[in-house]
C-alpha positions, 0 to 999 in steps of 0.5 A: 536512587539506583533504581531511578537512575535504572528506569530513566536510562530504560525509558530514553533507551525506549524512546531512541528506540521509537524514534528510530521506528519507520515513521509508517508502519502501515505503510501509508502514503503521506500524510493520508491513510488507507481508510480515507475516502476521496474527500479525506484525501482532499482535505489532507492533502490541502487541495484546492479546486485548481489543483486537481486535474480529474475528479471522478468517483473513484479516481482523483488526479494531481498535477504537481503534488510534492511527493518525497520532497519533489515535484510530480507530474501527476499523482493519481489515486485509485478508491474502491469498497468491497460493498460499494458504499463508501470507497476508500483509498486502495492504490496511488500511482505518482509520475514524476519528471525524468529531471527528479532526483529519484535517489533523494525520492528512494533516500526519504522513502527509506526514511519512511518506510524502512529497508527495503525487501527483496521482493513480493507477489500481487495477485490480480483480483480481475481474472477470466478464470475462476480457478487460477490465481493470476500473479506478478512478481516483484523482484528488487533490482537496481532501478526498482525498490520494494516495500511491503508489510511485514506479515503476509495476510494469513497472519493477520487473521484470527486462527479461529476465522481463518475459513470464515475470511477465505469464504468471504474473501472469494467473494471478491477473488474467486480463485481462493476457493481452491485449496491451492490458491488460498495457501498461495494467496494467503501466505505470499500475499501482503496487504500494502505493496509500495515499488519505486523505479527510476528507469520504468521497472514497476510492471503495473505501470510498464505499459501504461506511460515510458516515464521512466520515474515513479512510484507505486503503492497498492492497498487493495488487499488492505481494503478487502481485509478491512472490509472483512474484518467490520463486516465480521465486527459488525455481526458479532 
C-alpha cells in the first residue's frame, strides 16, 4: 500500500511538474510551428480570404489577427527553404495598435514561452562579405523582452557531424568557413529568437515603421538546421 501511495504521489508531483513547463518549448508562434508551409499557416490559423490582406509565395499578411489576446494591426509571415521546394514559416513580424496593452501581450508571452533571457545575437545571412559575420545583438532592457532556445546551435548537432553541417551550412551563410565565424556562430547563435517592444526597441523592425508595439519571432536558423538534418536523413 506504501508503495502505491509512494508512486501516486511521484506521478502527480511529475504532472504538476509538466503543467508548470512553457506550453512551447520550441518556441513557436501560436497554434502553428516552424515546419508549416503558407497553406498550413492558413488553415491553422482558420483564415479566410477576406482576412489576408497580401499573399505572395513567400509572404502572407494579417490585418487584425488576435495575437496574445489582442488585436494586431497587421501580422506578416515570412517562408523560405534552403532548397527552394517547399517554403516553410522562418519569421513573423506582428504590429499592434499604439492603444494595446502590451503588458497583458508581455504577461501571456511569459505564459508561453517562460522567462525571459537577457539577451541573444543574430546573424545576417545576406552579406556583402564573404568572410565577415555581420551581428546584431539583443540586449533586454526595459521596453524590449527576449526569448530564445535554451541551446545554442552547435549543441543541437551530432558531435560526430559537426564539420559535415558547418560544410553544408556555408552553403547558405558564407562567412562560417572561417574557423572564427564558425565558433561564433555556432556557439552564440540560437535557433528560434522571439523579441517584444512596447516602445520600437526590436532593431530588426526599427526602421522599418515607428509603431512603437510589437513583436518579432525569427526562425531562420531553425529552418536551415532542419534543412540540414533531412537532407543528412536522407542520404543515410
Amino acid at each position: 500500500m506504501k508503495r502505491i501511495l509512494y508512486l501516486v504521489c511521484i506521478a502527480t508531483l511529475l504532472l504538476s511538474s509538466c503543467s508548470r513547463q512553457p506550453k512551447a518549448p520550441n518556441f513557436e508562434f501560436p497554434n502553428t510551428n516552424w515546419s508549416m508551409n503558407q497553406s498550413e499557416v492558413k488553415n491553422a490559423l482558420h483564415l479566410a480570404d477576406e482576412d489576408i490582406s497580401i499573399s505572395e509565395h513567400n509572404f502572407l499578411a494579417i490585418k487584425d489577427l488576435n495575437v496574445f489576446g489582442e488585436k494586431s494591426s497587421e501580422t506578416r509571415f515570412h517562408f523560405g527553404d534552403i532548397k527552394g521546394k517547399n517554403p516553410t514559416l522562418i519569421a513573423v513580424e506582428v504590429r499592434y495598435p499604439d492603444d494595446v496593452n502590451m503588458d497583458m501581450v508581455l504577461k501571456k508571452m511569459q505564459k508561453t514561452y517562460g522567462s525571459t533571457v537577457s539577451e541573444f545575437s543574430i546573424f545576417d545571412y545576406f552579406t556583402i562579405f564573404d568572410d565577415k559575420l555581420e551581428e546584431t545583438k539583443y540586449v533586454e532592457a526595459d521596453h524590449l523582452k527576449l526569448w530564445s532556445s535554451k541551446k545554442s546551435i552547435l549543441k543541437y548537432i551530432p558531435e560526430n557531424e559537426i564539420e559535415i553541417y558547418r560544410e553544408l551550412w556555408s552553403k547558405y551563410q558564407t562567412p562560417v568557413t572561417e574557423d572564427e565565424n564558425w565558433k561564433r556562430f555556432s556557439n552564440d547563435g540560437k535557433l528560434v529568437s522571439i523579441a517584444w517592444t512596447d516602445d520600437n526597441e526590436i532593431p530588426f523592425m526599427k526602421n522599418w515603421d515607428a509603431q512603437k508595439n510589437k513583436l518579432y519571432f525569427d526562425a531562420l536558423n531553425f529552418n536551415v538546421y532542419n534543412g540540414i538534418k533531412n537532407e543528412l536523413a536522407d542520404k543515410q
